[in-house]
C-alpha positions in Angstrom: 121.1 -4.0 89.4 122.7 -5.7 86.5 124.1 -3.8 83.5 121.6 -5.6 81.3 118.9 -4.3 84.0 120.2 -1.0 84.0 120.0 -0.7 80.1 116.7 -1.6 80.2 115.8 0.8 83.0 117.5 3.7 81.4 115.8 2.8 78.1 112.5 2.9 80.0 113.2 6.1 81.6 114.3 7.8 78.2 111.3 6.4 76.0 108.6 7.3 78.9 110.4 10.5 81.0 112.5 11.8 78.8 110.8 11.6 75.5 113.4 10.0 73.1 117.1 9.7 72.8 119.6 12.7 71.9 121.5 11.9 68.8 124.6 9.8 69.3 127.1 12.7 68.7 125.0 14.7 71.0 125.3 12.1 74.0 129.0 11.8 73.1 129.1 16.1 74.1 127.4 15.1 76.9 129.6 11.9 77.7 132.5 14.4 78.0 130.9 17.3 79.5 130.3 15.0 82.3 133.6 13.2 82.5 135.0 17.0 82.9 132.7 17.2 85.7 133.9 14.4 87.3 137.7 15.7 86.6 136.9 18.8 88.3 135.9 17.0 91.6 138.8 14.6 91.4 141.3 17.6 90.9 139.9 19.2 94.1 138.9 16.0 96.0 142.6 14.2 95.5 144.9 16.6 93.6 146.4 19.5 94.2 143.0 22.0 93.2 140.9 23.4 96.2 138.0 24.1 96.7 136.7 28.1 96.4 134.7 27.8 99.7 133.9 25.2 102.6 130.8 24.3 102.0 131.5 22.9 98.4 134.5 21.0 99.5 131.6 19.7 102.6 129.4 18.5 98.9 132.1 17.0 96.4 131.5 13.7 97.8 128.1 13.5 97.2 128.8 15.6 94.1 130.8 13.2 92.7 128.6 10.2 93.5 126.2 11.9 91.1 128.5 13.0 88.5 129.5 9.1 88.3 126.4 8.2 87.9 125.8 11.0 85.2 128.6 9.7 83.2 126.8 6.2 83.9 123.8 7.1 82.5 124.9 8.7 79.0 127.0 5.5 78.6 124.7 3.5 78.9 122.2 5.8 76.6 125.3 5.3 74.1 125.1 1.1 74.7 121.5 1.3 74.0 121.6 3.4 70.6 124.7 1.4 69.4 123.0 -1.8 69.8 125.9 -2.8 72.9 125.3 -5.2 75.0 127.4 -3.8 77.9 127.3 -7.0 79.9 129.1 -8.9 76.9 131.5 -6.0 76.3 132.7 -6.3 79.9 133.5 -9.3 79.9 135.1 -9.5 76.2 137.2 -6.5 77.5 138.1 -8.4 81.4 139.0 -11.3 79.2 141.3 -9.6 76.8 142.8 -7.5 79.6 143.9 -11.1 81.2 145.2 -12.2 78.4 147.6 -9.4 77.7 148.3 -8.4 81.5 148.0 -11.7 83.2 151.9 -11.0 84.5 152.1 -7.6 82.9 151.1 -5.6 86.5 152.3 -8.4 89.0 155.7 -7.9 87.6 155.6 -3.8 87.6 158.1 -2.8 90.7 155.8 0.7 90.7 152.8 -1.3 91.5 154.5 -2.6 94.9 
């Protein structure tokens, strides 16, 4: 699926499923609510956090597959209400980053 595919899919889903869109400082809330989330798993997954019992640590992958996608979704709820084409942003942003890190991370000695 493409981004521009997945805007339209999510724009389908929220205009037939879920009714209409929240407002945009609403799916902001939401944005970070499920970015901490995601931070939670990562802090137990790959820091130094564990888990209260087995059998969520045996979950947190597929827990985190979904929280990904959660923060996935509201962003691209976000792209749609802002009128952002997500596609085009991408690769404005891929292009800038080149521009002003074309030697910037080769040359970093913590990188290697």
């Amino acid at each position: 699926m493409t981004l521009k595919e997945a805007q339209n899919v999510v724009d389908q889903w929220i205009t037939t499923v879920g009714v209409r869109y929240y407002g945009e400082l609403t799916n902001t809330a939401i944005l970070m609510e499920e970015t901490g989330e995601v931070a939670r798993l990562m802090a137990r997954l790959y820091g130094e956090q564990s888990f209260k019992n087995p059998q969520d640590a045996a979950e947190a992958p597929a827990q985190l597959a979904d929280e990904l996608a959660d923060v996935l979704f509201v962003l691209i709820c976000l792209a749609n209400q802002t009128g952002t084409d997500l596609t085009e942003a991408l690769e404005r942003n891929l292009a800038k980053k080149t521009r002003r890190d074309g030697d910037r991370h080769r040359d970093n000695p913590k990188l290697h």
